[in-house]
C-alpha positions in Angstrom: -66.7 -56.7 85.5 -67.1 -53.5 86.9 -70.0 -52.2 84.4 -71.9 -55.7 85.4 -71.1 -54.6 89.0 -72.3 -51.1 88.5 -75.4 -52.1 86.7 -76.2 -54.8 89.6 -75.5 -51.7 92.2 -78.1 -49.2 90.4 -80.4 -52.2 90.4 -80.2 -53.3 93.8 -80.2 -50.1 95.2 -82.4 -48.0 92.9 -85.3 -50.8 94.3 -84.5 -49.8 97.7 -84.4 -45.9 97.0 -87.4 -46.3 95.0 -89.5 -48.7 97.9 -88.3 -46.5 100.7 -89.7 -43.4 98.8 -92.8 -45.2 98.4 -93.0 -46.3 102.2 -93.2 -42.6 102.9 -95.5 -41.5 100.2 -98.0 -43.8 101.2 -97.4 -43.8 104.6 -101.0 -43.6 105.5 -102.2 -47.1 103.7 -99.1 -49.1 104.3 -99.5 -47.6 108.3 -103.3 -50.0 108.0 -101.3 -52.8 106.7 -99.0 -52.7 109.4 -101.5 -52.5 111.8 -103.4 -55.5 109.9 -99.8 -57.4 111.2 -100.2 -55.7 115.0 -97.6 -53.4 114.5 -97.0 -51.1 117.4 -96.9 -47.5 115.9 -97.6 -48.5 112.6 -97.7 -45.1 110.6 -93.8 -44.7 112.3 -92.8 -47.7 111.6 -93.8 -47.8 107.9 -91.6 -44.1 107.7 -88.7 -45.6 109.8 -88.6 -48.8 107.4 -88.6 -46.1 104.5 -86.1 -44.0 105.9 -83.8 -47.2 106.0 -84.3 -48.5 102.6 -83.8 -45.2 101.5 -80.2 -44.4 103.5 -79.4 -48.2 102.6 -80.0 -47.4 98.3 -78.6 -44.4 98.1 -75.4 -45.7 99.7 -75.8 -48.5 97.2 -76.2 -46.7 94.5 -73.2 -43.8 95.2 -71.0 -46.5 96.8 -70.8 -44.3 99.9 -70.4 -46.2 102.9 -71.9 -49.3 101.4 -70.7 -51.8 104.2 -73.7 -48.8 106.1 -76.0 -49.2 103.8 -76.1 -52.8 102.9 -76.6 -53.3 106.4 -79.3 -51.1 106.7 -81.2 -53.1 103.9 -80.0 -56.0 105.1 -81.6 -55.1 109.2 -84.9 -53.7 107.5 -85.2 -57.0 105.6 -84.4 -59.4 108.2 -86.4 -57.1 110.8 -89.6 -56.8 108.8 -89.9 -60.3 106.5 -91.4 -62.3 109.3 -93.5 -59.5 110.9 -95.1 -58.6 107.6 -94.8 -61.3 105.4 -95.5 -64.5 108.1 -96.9 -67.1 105.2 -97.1 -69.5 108.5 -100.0 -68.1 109.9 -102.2 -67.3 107.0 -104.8 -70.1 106.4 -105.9 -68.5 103.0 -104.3 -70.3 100.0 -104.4 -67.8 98.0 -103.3 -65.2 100.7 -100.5 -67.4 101.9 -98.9 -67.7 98.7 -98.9 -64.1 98.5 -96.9 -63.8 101.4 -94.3 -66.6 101.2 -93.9 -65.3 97.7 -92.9 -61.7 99.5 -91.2 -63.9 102.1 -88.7 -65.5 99.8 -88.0 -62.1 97.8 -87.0 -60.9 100.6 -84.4 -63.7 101.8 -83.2 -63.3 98.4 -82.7 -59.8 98.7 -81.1 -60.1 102.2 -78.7 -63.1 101.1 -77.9 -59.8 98.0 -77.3 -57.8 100.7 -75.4 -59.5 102.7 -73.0 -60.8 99.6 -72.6 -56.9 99.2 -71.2 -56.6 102.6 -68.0 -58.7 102.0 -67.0 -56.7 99.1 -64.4 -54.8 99.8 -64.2 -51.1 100.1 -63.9 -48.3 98.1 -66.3 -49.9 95.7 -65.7 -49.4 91.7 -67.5 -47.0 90.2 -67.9 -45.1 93.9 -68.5 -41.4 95.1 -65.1 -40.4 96.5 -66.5 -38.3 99.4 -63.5 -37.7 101.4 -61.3 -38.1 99.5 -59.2 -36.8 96.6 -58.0 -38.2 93.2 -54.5 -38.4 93.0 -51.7 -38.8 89.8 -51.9 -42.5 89.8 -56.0 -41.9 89.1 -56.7 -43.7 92.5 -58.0 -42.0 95.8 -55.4 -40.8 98.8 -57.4 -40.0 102.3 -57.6 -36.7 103.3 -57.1 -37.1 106.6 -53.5 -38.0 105.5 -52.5 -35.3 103.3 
């Protein structure tokens, strides 16, 4: 179970780490599509929602603080889904679908997250930052050595 968990992880949070990449990147054109949605400070937000997903996948991905990072995700997604993808409003069919297509990736992706926050920590597979293998082949704190 731990290679299925492990694959899920690079999955889950290589999208994340990939997307909040991108959000910088392109800062510029997803900045107009925020402001399309009345974003204040569009351009800032579009780099703060990047530098989230980007904290939350690499924490994912390196099971470093992943209670952190899962929340992270889990904030940008439930911060940003009805701001950006608000299906409600749209009186375009084909424009509406779009969006309550993005809308319900996204409250899949945040019920993911959120699953990810109740497991328990360290995570298999994990970075041990602070902290140091010991005989038995787990991990002892260093703050109690």
């Amino acid at each position: 179970m731990k290679a299925v968990f492990l694959i899920g992880r690079l999955i889950f949070g290589g999208f994340f780490l990939y997307n909040g990449i991108n959000h910088i990147k392109e800062r510029k054109f997803m900045g107009q599509y925020a402001r399309s949605k009345n974003v204040p400070l569009a351009e800032a937000a579009v780099v703060g929602t990047g530098v989230a997903m980007i904290v939350g996948g690499t924490s994912v991905l390196l099971g470093v603080k992943p209670k952190i990072g899962t929340a992270a995700i889990a904030g940008f997604l439930a911060g940003v889904s009805p701001i950006m993808h608000d299906f409600w409003r749209i009186e375009d069919p084909s424009q509406r679908m779009t969006e309550m297509i993005n809308f319900s990736k996204n409250v899949a992706l945040l019920g993911s997250a959120l699953s990810l926050m109740g497991v328990e920590e360290p995570w298999p597979v994990s970075v041990p930052i602070g902290a140091r293998e010991v005989e038995e082949g787990g991990y002892e704190d260093l703050l109690a050595a």
